[in-house]
C-alpha positions as CSV (number, residue, x, y, z in Angstrom):
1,X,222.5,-91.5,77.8
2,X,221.4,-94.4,75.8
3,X,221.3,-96.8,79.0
4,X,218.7,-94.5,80.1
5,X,216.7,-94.8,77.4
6,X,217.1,-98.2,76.9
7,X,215.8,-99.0,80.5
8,X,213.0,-96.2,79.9
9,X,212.3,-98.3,77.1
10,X,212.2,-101.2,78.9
11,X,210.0,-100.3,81.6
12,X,207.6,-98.5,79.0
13,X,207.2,-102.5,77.5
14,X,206.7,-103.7,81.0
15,X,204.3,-100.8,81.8
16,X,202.0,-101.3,79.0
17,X,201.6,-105.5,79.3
18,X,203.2,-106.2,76.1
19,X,205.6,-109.1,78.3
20,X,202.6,-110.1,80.2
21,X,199.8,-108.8,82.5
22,X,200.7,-104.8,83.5
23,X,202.2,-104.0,86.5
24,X,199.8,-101.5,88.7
25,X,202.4,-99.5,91.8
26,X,200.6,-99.3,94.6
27,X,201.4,-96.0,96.9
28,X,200.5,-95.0,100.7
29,X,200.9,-91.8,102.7
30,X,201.1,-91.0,106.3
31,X,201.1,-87.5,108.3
32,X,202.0,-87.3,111.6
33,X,201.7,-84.6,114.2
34,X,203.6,-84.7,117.3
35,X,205.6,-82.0,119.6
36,X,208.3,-82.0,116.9
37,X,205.8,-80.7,114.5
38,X,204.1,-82.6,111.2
39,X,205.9,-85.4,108.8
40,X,204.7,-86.6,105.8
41,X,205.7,-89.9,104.5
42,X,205.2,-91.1,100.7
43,X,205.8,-95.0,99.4
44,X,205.5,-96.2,96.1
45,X,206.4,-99.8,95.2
46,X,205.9,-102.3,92.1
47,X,205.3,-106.2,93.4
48,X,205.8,-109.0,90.9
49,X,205.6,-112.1,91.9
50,X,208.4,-112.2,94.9
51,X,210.1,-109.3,93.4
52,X,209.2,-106.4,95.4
53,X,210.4,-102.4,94.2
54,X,209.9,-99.9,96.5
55,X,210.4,-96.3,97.2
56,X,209.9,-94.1,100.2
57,X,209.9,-90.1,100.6
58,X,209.6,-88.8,103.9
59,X,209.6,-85.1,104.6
């Protein structure tokens, strides 16, 4: 329990610029349609420099 809220704490300090400039996610959706029927994709990722975090949904 107190990793977790030591890395929520963490990422609250990065979130709100208080180590530097803020880091803004940026997301993107897709929906498809095909013979199968409809998809929807979701991404969301935080870049930093040449670190790159990203995670994908796809339903």
């Amino acid at each position: 329990m107190k990793s977790v809220l030591i890395v929520g704490a963490v990422l609250m300090l990065a979130a709100c610029g208080v180590d530097g400039e803020p880091i803004y996610p940026t997301a993107s959706s897709a929906v498809t349609l095909s013979n199968h029927g409809v998809s929807v994709g979701t991404n969301v990722a935080l870049n930093q420099g040449p670190l790159s975090v990203s995670l994908g949904l796809g339903l």
